[in-house]
N, C-alpha and C positions, 0 to 999 in steps of 0.2 A: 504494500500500500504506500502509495506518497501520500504523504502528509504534509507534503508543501504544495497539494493541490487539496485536498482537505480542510486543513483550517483556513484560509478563504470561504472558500464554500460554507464551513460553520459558521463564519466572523459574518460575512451577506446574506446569508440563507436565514440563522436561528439567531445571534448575537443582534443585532440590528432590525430586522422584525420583532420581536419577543422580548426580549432582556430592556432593550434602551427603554420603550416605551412605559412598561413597568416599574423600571428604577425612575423615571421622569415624574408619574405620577404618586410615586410614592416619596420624593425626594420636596415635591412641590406642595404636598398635604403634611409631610414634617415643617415646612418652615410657614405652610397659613397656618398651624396649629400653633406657633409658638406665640406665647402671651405677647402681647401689645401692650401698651397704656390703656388702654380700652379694655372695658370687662371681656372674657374671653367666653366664648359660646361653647355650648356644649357637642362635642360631632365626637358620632361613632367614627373608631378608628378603621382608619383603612386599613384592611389586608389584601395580599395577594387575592385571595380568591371574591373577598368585595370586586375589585377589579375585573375579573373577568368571569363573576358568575351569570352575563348576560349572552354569553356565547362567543364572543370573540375570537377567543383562540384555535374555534373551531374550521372559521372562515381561514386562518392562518394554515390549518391542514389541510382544508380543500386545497388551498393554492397551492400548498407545498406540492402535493399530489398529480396536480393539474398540471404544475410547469414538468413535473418527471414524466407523465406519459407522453407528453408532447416533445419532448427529448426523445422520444423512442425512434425519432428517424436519424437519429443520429449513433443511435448502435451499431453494432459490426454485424456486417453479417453474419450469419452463423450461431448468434447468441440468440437462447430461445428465453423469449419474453412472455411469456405464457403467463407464469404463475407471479412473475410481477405485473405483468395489466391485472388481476386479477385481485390482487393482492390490493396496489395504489386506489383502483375502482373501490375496494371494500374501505379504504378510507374515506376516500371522499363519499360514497355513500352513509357511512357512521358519522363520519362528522356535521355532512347533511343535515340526517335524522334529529342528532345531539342538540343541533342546532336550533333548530325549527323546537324542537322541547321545552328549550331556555325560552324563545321568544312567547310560545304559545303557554307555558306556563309559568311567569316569573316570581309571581304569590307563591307558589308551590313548589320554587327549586330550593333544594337544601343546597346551601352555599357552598359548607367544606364539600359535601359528595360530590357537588357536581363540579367543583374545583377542582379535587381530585383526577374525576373522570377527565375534563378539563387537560391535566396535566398529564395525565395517562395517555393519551392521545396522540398531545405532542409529540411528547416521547415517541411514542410508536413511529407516527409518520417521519420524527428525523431521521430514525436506523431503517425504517424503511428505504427510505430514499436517498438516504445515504450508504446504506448498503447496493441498492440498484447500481446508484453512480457510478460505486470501487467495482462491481462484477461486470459492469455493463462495459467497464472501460472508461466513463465519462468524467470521473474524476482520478 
């Protein structure tokens, strides 16, 4: 494996989608929350999964997904791609679903669970697709 095609890929792909945006807003409700001269109001504290119990991250896997199968003309001949169309399909289909869940029930999602799942996902789709990349050739 190169790893000097690798972390790129991680740093554009996961680090700059995912990570910046979270530490941004979690870095920007650390400093309105800090006291002022002014009485300080009362706000539930942000967590990670406050953040993206509304489904976000999920969209973040479709496209993870979407940009690797559309990659696929750029494989070698010869490499059978079967059981990753199948595979990345089954993402973006879950995360689809996931999705649609959060939106249509938002009174009703349990936050850490569906944070979890949330993150479970992620996960999945980077070694997904980052596994495709290193076997397929393309990283």
């Amino acid at each position: 494996m190169d790893w000097m095609k690798l972390i790129p890929w991680l740093f554009y792909n996961v680090v700059l989608p995912l990570v910046i945006p979270l530490a941004t807003v979690k870095v920007i409700s650390w400093f309105l929350s800090k006291p002022s001269g002014a009485a300080k109001t009362s706000k539930a504290a942000i967590t990670i999964f406050s953040i993206i119990k509304d489904g976000q991250v999920f969209f973040y896997c479709t496209a993870l997904a979407s940009v690797a199968i559309g990659d696929l003309k750029r494989v070698p001949a010869g490499f059978d791609t079967t059981l990753w169309v199948i595979g990345l399909l089954a993402i973006i289909i879950l995360s689809t679903v996931c999705f649609a869940a959060a939106v249509n029930n938002k009174d009703l999602v349990e936050e850490t669970r569906f944070g979890w799942c949330s993150v479970t996902m992620a996960i999945t789709a980077i070694l997904a697709v980052a596994d495709f990349r290193i076997n397929a050739g393309l990283l």
